[in-house]
mmCIF file as gemmi writes it, N, C-alpha and C atoms, coordinates in Angstrom:
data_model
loop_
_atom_site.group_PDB
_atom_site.id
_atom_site.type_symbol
_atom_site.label_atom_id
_atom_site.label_alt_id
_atom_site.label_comp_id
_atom_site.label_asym_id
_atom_site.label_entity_id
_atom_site.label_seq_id
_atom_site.pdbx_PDB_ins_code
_atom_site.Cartn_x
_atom_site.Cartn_y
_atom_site.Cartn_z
_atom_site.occupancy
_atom_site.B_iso_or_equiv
_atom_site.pdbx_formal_charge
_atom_site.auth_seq_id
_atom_site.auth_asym_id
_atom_site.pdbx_PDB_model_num
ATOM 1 N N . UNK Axp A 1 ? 126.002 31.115 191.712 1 0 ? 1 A 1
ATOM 2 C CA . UNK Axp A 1 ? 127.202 31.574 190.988 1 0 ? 1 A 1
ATOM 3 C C . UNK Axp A 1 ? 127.35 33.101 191.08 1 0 ? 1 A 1
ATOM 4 N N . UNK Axp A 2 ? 126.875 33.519 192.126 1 0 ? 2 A 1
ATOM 5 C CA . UNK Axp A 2 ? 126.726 34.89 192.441 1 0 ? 2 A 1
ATOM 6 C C . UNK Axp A 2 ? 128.228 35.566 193.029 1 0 ? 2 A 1
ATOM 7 N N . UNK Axp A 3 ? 129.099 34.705 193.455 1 0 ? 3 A 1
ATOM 8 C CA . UNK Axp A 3 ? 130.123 34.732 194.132 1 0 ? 3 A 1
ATOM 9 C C . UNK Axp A 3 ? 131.202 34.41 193.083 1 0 ? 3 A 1
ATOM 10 N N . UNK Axp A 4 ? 132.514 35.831 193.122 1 0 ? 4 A 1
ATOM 11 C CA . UNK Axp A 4 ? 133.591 35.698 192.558 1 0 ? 4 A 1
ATOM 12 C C . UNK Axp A 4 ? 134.451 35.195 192.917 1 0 ? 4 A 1
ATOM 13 N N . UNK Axp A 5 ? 134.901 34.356 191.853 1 0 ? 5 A 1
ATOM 14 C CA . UNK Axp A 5 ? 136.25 33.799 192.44 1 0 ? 5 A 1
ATOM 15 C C . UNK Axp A 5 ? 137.164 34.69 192.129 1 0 ? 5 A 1
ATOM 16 N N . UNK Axp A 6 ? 138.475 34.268 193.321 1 0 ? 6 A 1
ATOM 17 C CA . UNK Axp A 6 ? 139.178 35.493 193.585 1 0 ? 6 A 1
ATOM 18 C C . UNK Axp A 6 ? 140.803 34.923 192.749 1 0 ? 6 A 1
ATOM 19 N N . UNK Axp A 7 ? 140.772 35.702 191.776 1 0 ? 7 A 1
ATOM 20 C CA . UNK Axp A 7 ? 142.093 35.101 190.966 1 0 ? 7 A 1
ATOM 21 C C . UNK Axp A 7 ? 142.649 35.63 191.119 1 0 ? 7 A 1
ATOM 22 N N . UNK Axp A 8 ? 144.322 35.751 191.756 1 0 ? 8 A 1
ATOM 23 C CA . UNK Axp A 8 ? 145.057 36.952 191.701 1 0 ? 8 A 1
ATOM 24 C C . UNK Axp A 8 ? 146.154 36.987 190.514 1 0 ? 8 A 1
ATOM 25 N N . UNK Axp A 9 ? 145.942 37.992 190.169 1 0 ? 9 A 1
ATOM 26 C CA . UNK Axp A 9 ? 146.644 38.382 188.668 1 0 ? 9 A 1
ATOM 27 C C . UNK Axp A 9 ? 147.016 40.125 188.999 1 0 ? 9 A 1
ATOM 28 N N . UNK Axp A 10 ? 148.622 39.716 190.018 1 0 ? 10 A 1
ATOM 29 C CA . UNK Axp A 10 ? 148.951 41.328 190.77 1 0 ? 10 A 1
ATOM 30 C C . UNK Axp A 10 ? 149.636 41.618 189.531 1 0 ? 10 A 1
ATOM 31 N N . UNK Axp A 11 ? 149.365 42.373 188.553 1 0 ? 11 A 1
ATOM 32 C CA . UNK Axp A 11 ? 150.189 42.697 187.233 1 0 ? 11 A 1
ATOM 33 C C . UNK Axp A 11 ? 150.933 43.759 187.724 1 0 ? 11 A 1
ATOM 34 N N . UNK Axp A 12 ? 150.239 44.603 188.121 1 0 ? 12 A 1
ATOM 35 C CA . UNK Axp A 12 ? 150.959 46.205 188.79 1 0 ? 12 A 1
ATOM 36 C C . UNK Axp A 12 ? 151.873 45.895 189.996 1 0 ? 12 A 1
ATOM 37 N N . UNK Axp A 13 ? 151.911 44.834 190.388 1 0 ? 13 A 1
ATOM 38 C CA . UNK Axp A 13 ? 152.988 44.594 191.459 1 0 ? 13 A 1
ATOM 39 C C . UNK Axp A 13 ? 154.273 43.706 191.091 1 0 ? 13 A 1
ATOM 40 N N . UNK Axp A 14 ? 153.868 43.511 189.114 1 0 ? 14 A 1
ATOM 41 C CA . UNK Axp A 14 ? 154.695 42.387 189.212 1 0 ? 14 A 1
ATOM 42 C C . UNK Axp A 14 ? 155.549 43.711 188.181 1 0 ? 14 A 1
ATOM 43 N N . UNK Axp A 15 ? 154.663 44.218 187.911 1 0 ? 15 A 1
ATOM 44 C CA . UNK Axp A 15 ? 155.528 45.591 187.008 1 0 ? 15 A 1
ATOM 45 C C . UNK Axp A 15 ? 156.634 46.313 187.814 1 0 ? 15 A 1
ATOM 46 N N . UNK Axp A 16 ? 155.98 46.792 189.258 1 0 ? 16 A 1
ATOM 47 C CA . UNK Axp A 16 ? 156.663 47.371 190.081 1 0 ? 16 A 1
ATOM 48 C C . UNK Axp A 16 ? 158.09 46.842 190.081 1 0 ? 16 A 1
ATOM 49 N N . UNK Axp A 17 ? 158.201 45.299 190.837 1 0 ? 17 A 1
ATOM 50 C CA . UNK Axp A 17 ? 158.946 44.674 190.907 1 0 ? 17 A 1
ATOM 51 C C . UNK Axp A 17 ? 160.01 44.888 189.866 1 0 ? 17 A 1
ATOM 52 N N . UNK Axp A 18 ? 159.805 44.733 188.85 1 0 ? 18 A 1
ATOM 53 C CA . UNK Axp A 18 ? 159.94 44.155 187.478 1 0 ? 18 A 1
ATOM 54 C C . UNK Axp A 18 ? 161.126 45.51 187.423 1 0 ? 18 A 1
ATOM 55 N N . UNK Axp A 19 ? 160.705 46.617 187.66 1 0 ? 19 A 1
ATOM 56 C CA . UNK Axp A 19 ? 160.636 47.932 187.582 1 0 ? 19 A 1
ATOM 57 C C . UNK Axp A 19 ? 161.923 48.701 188.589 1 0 ? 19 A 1
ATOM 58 N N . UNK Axp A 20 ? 161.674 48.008 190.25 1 0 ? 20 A 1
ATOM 59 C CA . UNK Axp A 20 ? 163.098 48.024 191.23 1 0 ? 20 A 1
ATOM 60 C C . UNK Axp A 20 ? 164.378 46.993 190.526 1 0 ? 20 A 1
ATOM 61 N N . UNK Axp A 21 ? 163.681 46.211 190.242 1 0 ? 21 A 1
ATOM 62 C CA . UNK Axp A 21 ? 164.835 45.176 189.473 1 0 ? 21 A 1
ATOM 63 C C . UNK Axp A 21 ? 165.873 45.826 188.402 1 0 ? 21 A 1
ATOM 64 N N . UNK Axp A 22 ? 165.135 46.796 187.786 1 0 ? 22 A 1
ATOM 65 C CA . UNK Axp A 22 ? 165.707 47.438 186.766 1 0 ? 22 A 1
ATOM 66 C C . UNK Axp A 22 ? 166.693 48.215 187.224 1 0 ? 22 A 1
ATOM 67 N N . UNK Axp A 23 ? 165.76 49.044 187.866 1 0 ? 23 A 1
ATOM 68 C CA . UNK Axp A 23 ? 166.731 50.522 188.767 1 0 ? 23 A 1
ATOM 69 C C . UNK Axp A 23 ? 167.648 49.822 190.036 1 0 ? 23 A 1
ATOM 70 N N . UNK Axp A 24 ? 167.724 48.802 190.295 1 0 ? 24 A 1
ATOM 71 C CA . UNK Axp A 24 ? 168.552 48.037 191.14 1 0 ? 24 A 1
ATOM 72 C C . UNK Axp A 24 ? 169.976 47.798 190.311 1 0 ? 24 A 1
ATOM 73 N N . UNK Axp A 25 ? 169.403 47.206 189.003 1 0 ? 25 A 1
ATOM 74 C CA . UNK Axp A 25 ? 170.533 46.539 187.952 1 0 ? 25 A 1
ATOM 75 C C . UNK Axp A 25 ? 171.204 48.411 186.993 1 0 ? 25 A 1
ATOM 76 N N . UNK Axp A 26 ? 170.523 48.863 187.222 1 0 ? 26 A 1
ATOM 77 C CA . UNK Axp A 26 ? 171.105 50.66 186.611 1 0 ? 26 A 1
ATOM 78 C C . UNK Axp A 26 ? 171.786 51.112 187.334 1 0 ? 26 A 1
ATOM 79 N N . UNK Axp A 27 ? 171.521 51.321 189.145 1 0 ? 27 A 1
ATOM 80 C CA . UNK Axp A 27 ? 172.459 51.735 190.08 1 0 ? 27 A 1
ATOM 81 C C . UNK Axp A 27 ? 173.441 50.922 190.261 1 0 ? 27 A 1
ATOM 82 N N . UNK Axp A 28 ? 173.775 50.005 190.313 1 0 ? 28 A 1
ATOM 83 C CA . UNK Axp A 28 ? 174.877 48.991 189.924 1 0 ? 28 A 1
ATOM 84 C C . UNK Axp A 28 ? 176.079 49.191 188.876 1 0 ? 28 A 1
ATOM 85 N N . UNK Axp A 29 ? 175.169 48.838 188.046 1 0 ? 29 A 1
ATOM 86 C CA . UNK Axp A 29 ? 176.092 49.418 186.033 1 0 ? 29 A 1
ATOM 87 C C . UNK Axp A 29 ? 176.555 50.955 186.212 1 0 ? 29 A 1
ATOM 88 N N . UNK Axp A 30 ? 175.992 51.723 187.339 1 0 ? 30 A 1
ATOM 89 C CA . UNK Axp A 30 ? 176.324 52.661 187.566 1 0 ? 30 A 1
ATOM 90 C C . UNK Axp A 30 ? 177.318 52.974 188.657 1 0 ? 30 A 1
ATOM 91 N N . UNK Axp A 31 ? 177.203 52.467 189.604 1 0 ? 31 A 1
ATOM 92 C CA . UNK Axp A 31 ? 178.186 52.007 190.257 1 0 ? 31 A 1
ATOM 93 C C . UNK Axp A 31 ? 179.513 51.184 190.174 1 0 ? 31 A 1
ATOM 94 N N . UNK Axp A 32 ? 179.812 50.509 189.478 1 0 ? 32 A 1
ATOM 95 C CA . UNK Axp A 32 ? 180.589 49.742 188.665 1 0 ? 32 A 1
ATOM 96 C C . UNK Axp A 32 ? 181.423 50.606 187.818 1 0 ? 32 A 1
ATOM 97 N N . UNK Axp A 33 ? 180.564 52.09 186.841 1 0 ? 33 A 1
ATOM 98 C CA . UNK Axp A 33 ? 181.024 52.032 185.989 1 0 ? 33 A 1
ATOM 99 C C . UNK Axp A 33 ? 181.989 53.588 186.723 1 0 ? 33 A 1
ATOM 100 N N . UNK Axp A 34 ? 181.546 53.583 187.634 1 0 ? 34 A 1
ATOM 101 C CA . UNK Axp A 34 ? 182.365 55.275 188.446 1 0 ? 34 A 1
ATOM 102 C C . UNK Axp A 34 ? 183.077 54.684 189.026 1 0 ? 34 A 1
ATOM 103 N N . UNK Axp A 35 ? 183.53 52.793 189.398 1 0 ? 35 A 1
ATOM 104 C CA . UNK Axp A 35 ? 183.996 52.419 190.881 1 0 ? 35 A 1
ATOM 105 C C . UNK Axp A 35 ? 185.51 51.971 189.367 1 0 ? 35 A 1
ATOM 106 N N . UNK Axp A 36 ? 185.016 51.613 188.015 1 0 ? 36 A 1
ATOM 107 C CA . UNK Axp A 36 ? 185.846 51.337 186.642 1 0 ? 36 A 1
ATOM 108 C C . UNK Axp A 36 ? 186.646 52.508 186.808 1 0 ? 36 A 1
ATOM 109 N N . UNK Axp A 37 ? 185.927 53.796 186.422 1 0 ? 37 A 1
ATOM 110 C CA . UNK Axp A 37 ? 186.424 55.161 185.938 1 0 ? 37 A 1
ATOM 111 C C . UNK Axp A 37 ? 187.488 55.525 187.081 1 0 ? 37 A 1
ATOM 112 N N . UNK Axp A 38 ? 187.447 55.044 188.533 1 0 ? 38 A 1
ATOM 113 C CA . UNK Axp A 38 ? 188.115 55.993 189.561 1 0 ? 38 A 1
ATOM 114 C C . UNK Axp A 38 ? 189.356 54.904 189.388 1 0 ? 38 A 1
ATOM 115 N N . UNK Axp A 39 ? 189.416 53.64 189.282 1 0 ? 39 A 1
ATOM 116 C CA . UNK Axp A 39 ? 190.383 53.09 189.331 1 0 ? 39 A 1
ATOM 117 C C . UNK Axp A 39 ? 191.319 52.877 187.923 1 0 ? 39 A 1
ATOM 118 N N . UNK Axp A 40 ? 190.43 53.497 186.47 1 0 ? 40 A 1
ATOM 119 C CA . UNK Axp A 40 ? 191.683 53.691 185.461 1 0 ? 40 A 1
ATOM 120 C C . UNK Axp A 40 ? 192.067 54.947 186.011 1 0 ? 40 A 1
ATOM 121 N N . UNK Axp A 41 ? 191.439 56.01 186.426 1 0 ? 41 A 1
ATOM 122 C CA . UNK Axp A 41 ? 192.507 57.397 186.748 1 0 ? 41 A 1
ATOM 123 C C . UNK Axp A 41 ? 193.16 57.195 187.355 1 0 ? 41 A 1
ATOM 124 N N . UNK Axp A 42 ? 193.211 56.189 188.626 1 0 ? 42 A 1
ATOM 125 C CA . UNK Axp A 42 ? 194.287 55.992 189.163 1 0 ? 42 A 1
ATOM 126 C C . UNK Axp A 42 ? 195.543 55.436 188.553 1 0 ? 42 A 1
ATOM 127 N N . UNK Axp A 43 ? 194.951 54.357 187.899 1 0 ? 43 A 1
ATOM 128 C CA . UNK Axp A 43 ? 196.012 53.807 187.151 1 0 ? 43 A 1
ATOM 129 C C . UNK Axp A 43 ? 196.94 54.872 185.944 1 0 ? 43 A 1
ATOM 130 N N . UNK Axp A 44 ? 196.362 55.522 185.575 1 0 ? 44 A 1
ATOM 131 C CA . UNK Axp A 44 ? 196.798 56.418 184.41 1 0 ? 44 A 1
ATOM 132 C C . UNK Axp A 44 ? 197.977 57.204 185.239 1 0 ? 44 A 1
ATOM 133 N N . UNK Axp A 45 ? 197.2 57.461 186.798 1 0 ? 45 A 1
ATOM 134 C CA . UNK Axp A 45 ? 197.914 58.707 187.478 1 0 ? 45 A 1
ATOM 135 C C . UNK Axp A 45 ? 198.98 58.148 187.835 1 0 ? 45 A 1
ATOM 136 N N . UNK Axp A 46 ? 199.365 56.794 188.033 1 0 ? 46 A 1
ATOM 137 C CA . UNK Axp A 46 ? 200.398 55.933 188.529 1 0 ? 46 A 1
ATOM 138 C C . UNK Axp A 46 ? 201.504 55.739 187.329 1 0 ? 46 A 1
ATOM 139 N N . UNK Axp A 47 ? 200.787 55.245 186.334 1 0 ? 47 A 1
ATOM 140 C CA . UNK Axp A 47 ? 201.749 55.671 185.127 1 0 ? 47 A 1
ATOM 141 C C . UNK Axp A 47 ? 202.483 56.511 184.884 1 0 ? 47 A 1
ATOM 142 N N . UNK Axp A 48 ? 201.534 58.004 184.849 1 0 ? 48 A 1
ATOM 143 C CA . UNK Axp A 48 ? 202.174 59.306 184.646 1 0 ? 48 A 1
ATOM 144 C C . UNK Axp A 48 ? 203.351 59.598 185.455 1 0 ? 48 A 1
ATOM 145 N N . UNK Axp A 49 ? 202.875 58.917 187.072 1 0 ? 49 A 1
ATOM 146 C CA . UNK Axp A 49 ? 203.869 59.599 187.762 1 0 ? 49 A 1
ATOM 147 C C . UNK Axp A 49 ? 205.584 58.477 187.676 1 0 ? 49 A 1
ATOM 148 N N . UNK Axp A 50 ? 205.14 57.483 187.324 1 0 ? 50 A 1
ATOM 149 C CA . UNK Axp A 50 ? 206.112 56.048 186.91 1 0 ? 50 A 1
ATOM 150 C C . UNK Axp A 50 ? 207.452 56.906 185.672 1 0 ? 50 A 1
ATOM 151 N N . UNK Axp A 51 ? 205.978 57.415 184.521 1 0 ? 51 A 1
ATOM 152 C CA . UNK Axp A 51 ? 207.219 57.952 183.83 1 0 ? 51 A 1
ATOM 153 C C . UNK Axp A 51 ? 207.475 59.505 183.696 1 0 ? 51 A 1
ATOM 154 N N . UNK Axp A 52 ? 206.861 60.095 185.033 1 0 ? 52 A 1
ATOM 155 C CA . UNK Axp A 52 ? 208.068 61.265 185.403 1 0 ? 52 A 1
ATOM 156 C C . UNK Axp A 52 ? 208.793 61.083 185.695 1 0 ? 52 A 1
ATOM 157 N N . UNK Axp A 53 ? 208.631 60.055 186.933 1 0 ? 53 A 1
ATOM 158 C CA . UNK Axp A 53 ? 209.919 59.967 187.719 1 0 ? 53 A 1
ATOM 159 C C . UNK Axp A 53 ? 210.84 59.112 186.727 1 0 ? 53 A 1
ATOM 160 N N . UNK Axp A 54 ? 210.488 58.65 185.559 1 0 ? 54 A 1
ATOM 161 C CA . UNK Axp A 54 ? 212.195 57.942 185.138 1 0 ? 54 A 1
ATOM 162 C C . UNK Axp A 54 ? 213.159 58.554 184.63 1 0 ? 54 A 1
């Protein structure tokens, strides 16, 4: 019984993971939320110019 058995328990790889998953799902919500922001200014700017010109 001199010999280990080899259990794998990758915790630090499952953290890692765990971890890109996050910053995957943040650059996203972040992306989303500038890809939101550029298309109400547009919209606002379309308005504005809707009721200059009336």
């Amino acid at each position: 019984m001199s010999h280990r058995t080899h259990r794998p328990a990758p915790k630090r790889r499952r953290a890692r993971h765990h971890l890109v998953r996050g910053l995957g799902q943040a650059a996203f919500y972040a992306a989303s939320t500038t890809l939101a922001g550029g298309l109400v200014r547009e919209l606002l700017h379309l308005v504005h110019m809707s009721v200059f010109s009336c």
